[in-house]
C-alpha positions as CSV (number, residue, x, y, z in Angstrom):
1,X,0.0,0.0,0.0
2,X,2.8,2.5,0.9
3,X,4.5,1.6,-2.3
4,X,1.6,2.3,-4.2
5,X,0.7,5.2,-2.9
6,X,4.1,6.6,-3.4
7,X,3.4,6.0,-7.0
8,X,0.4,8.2,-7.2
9,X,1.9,10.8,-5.1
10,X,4.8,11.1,-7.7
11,X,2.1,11.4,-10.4
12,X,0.1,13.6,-9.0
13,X,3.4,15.9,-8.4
14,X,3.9,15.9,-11.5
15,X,0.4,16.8,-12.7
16,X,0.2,19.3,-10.6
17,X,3.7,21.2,-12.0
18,X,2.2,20.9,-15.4
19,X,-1.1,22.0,-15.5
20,X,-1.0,25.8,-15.5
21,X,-3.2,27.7,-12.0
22,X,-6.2,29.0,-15.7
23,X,-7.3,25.1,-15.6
24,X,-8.5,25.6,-12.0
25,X,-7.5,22.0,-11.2
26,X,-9.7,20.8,-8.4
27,X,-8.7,17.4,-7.8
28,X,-6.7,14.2,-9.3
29,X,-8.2,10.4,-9.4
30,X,-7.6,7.4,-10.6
31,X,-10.5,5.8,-12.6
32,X,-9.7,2.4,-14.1
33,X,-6.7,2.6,-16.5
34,X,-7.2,6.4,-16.4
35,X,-5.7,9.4,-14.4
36,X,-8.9,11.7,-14.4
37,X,-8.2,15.7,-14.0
38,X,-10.5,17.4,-12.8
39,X,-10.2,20.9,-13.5
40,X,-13.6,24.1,-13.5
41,X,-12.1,25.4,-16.6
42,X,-13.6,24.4,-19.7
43,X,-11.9,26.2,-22.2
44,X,-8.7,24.9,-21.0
45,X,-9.7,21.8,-21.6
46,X,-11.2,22.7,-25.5
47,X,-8.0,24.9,-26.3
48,X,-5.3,23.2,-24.5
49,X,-5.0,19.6,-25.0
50,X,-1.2,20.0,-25.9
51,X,-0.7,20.1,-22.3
52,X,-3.0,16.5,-21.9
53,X,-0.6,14.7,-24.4
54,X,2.0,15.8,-23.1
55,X,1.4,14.9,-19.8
56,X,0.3,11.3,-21.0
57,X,3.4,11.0,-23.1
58,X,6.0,12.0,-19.8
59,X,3.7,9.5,-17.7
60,X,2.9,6.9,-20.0
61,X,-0.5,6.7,-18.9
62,X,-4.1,7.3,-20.1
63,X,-5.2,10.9,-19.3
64,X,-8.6,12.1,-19.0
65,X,-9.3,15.8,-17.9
66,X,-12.9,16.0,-17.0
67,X,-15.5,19.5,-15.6
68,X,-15.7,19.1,-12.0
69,X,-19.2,18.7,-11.1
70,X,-19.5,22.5,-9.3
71,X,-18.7,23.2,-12.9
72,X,-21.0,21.8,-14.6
73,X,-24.4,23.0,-15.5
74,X,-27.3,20.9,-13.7
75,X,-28.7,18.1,-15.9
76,X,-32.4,19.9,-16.2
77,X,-30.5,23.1,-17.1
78,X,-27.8,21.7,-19.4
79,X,-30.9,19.9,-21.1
80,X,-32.4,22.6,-22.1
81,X,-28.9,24.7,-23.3
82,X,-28.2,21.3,-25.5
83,X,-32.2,21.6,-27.0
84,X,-31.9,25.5,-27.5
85,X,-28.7,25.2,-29.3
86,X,-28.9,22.6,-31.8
87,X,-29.9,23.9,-35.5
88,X,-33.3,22.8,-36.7
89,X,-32.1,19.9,-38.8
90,X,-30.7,18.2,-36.2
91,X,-33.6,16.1,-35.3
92,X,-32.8,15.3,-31.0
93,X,-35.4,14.7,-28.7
94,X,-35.1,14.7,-24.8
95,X,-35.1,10.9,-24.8
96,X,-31.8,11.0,-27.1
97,X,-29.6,12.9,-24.6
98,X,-28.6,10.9,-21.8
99,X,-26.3,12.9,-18.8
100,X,-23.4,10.4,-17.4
101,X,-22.3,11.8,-13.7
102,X,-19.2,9.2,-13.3
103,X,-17.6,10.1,-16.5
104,X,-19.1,13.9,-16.7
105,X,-20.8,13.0,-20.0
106,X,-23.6,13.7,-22.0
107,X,-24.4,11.0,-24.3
108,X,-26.4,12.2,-27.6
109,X,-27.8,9.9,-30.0
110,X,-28.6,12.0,-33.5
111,X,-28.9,10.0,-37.1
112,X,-26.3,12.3,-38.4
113,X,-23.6,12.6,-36.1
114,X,-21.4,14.9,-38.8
115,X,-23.4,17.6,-38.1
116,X,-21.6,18.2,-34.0
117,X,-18.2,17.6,-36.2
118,X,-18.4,20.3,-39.0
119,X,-16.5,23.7,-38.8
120,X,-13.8,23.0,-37.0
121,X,-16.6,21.3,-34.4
122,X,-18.4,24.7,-33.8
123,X,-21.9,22.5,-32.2
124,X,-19.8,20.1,-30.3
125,X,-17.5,22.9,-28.7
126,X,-20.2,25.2,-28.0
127,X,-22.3,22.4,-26.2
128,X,-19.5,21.7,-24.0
129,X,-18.1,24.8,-23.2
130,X,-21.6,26.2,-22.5
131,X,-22.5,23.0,-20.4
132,X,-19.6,21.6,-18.8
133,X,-20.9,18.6,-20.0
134,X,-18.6,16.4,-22.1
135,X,-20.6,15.6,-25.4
136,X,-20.3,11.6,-26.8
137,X,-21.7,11.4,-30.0
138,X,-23.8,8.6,-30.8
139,X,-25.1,7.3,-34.2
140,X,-28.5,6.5,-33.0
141,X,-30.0,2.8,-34.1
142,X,-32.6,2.9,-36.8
143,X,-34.7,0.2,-34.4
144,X,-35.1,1.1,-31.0
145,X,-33.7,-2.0,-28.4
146,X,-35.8,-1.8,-25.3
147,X,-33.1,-4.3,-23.7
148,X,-29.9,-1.8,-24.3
149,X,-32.4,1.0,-23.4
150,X,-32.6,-0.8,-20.1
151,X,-28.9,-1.4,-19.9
152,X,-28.2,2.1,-20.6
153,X,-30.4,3.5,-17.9
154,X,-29.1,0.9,-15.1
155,X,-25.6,1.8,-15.6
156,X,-26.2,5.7,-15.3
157,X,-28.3,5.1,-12.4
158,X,-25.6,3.1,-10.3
159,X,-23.1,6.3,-10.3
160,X,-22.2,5.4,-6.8
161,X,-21.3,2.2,-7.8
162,X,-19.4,2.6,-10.8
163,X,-16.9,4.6,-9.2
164,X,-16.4,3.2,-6.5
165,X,-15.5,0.2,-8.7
166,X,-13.5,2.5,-10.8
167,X,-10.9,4.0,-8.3
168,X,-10.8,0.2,-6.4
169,X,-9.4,-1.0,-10.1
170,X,-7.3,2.4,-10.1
171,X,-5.4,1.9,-7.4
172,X,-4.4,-1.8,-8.4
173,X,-3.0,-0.8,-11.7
174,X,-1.3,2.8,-10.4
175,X,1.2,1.0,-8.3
176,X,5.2,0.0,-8.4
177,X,5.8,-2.9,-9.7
178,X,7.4,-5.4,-7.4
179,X,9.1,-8.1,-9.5
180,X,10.7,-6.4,-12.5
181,X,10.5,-9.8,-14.3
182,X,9.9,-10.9,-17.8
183,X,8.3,-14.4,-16.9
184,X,5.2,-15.1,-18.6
185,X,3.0,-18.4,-18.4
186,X,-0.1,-19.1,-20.4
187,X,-2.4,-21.4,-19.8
188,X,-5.3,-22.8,-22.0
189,X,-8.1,-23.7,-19.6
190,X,-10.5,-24.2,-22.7
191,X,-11.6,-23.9,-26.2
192,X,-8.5,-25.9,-27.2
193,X,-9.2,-28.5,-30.0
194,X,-12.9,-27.7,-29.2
195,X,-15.3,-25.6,-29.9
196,X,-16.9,-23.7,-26.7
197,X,-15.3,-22.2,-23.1
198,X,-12.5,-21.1,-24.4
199,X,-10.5,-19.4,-21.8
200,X,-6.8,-18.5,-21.8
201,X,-5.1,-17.7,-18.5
202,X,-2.1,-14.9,-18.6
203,X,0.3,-15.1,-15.6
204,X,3.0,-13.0,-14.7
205,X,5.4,-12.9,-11.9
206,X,2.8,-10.4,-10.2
207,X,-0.9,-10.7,-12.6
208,X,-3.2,-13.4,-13.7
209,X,-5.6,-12.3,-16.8
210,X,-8.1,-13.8,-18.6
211,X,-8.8,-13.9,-22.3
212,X,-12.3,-14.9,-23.0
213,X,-14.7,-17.1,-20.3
214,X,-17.0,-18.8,-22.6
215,X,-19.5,-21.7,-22.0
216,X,-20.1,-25.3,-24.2
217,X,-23.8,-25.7,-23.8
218,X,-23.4,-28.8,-25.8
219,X,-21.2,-30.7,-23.2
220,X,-22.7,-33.8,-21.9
221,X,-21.6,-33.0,-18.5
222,X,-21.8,-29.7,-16.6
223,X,-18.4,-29.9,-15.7
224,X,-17.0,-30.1,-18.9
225,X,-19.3,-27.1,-20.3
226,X,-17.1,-24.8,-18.0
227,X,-13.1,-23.5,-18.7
228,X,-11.0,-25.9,-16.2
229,X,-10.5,-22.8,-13.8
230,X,-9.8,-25.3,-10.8
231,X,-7.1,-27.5,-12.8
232,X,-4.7,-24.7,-12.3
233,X,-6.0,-24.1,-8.8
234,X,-7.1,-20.4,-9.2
235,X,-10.0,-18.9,-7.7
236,X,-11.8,-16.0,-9.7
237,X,-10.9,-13.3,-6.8
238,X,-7.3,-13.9,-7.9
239,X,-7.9,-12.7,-10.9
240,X,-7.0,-9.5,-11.6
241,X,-8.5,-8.7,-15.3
242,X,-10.6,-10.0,-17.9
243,X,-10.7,-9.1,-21.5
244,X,-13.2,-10.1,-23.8
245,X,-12.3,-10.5,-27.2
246,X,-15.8,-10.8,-28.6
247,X,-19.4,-11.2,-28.2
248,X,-19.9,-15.1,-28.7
249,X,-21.0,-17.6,-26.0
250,X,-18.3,-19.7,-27.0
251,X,-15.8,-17.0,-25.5
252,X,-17.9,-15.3,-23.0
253,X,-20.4,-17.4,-21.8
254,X,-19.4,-17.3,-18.3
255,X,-18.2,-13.7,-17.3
256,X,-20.9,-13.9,-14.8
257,X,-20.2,-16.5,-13.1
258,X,-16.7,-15.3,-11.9
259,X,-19.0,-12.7,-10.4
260,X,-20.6,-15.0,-8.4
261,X,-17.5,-16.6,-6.9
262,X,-15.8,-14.2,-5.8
263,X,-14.4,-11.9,-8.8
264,X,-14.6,-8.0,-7.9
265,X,-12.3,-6.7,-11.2
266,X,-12.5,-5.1,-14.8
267,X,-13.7,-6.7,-17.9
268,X,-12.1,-4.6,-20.9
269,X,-13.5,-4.4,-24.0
270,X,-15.5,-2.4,-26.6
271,X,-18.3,-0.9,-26.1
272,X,-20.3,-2.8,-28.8
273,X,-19.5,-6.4,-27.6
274,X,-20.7,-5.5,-24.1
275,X,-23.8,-4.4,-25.7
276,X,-24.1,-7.9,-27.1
277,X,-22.3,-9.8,-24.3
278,X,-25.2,-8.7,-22.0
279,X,-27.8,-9.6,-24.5
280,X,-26.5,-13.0,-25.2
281,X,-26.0,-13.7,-21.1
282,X,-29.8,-12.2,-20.8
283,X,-31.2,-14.8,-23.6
284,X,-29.1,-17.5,-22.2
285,X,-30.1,-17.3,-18.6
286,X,-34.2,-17.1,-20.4
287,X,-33.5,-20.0,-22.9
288,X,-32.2,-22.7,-19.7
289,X,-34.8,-21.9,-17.3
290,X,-37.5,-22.1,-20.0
291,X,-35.8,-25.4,-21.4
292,X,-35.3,-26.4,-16.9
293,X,-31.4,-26.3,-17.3
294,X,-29.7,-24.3,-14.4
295,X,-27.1,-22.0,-15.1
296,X,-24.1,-21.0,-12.3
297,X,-25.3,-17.6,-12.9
298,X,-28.3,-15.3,-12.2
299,X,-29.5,-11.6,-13.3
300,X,-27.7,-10.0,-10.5
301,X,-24.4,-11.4,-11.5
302,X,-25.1,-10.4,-15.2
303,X,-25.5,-6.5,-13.5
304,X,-22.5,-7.2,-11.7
305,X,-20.1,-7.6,-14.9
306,X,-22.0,-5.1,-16.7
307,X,-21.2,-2.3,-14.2
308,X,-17.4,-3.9,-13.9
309,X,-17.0,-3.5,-17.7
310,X,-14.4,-0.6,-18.7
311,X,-15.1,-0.4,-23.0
312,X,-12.2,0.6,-24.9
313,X,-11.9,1.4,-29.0
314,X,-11.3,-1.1,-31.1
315,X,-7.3,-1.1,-31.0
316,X,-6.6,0.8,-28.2
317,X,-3.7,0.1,-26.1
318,X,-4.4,0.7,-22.1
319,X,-3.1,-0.8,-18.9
320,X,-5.0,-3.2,-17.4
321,X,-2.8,-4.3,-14.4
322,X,0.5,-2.9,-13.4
323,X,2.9,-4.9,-15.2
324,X,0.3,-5.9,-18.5
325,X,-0.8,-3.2,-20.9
């Protein structure tokens, strides 16, 4: 603990030399794989980001710079800024615009998301500046999904939550690194001349990762349905990541179950297989107790992984424990 927090204060220190007194910094946290700045000055944030790449370049970390929420417009106000401001053939409605207090977002769903990028992104400064709200720009479905509707609305309403889960994963990836080794083992628990739970275990001389935790609901026995977790005698709160590389039963079938054993870390991966991940676990957990099968999972620990999952772009490069990026 003292080592790690040694780390952070040497980041912070450094943080705190760089960003210049305009930005009004209020407080530094770390989120996940992120160092969140949170400063009262928008326009710093809009006109400055030289400083933000150059301070993620010198730390080698992911930097996010963020309005402080005394900053920020309330949601019923900044609601009716965003509606005032946007030109008449941008068709929004209220039910499009979605306010995020964890990440000090506003998520907007338009059919024409070009419009908040033209002219040097004249709409999508103005909304921000004149907010403090951080716009995300959605392409909004042509059919309507009550389910990710749903999904949406749950993970907004569990702010508390979220972060708490967010700065408990922070402070297990911002730390010194103990064993400056290069030993790596990997381990296939699954999915290996088969199709179904495939599972690949990562270890390091200080991490254990998983790629993929899927389920074989073809297996004639229960047992062998599942990735052989308890051949290499590890139990899911020793894990210290997951990453998912895709939205197929076959490769994560099973996330929720390490929720229900014990796990308490991240699941990385885009924001469009978590979409479908939680779908797919949904219809699953629907399908066996229609057909009387019993899964080692229920609804509360498919809420469980979705509100531990940390979505990433497609390609982007993040740590995930202190000695894995």
């Amino acid at each position: 603990m003292v080592l790690a927090d040694k780390v952070r204060a040497r980041i912070r220190e450094e943080i705190y030399k760089r960003v210049p007194p305009e930005a009004q910094l209020v407080k530094i946290e770390f989120e996940g794989p992120e160092i969140a700045i949170y400063v009262r000055n928008v326009k710093f944030i809009i006109e400055r980001e030289d400083i933000v790449k150059s301070l993620a370049k010198t730390l080698r970390k992911r930097i996010v710079v963020r309005v402080d929420e005394s900053a920020r417009l309330p949601q019923k106000e900044a609601l009716k800024k965003i509606l005032s401001i946007l030109p008449t053939d941008v068709e929004i409605e209220e039910d499009d615009i979605t306010f995020d207090e964890v990440l000090g977002e506003v998520v907007i769903r338009t059919s024409d998301p070009r419009k908040f990028y033209q002219d040097d992104k004249l709409l999508y400064r103005m909304i921000f500046q004149l907010t403090g709200w951080r716009p995300v720009i959605v392409r909004k479905a042509p059919l309507k999904s009550k389910i990710l509707d749903s999904t949406l609305r749950y993970i907004i309403a569990q702010s508390d939550e979220r972060i708490r889960i967010l700065r408990n994963v922070g402070e297990r990836i911002h730390r010194e690194v103990l064993f400056r080794d290069q030993y790596v083992r990997i381990t296939a628990l699954g999915g290996f001349m088969e199709v179904g739970r495939s599972a690949i275990l990562v270890e390091t001389a200080e991490s254990k990762v998983l790629l993929d935790f899927g389920f074989n609901p073809s297996a004639p026995l229960p047992r062998q349905s599942m990735p052989r977790l308890d051949a290499v005698g590890v139990k899911p709160e020793e894990i210290d990541a997951v990453v998912v590389t895709h939205a197929h039963l076959d490769h994560c079938g099973l996330i929720p179950f390490l929720y229900k054993y014990g796990y308490d870390g991240p699941i990385y991966t885009t924001q469009a297989t978590r979409d479908l991940m939680t779908l797919l676990h949904l219809d699953l957990l629907e399908i066996s107790k229609r057909e009387g099968k019993e899964l080692p999972f229920d609804y509360r620990d498919i809420e469980k992984a979705l509100l531990h999952t940390i979505t990433l772009r497609y390609g982007e490069v993040t740590d995930i424990t202190s000695d894995i990026r």
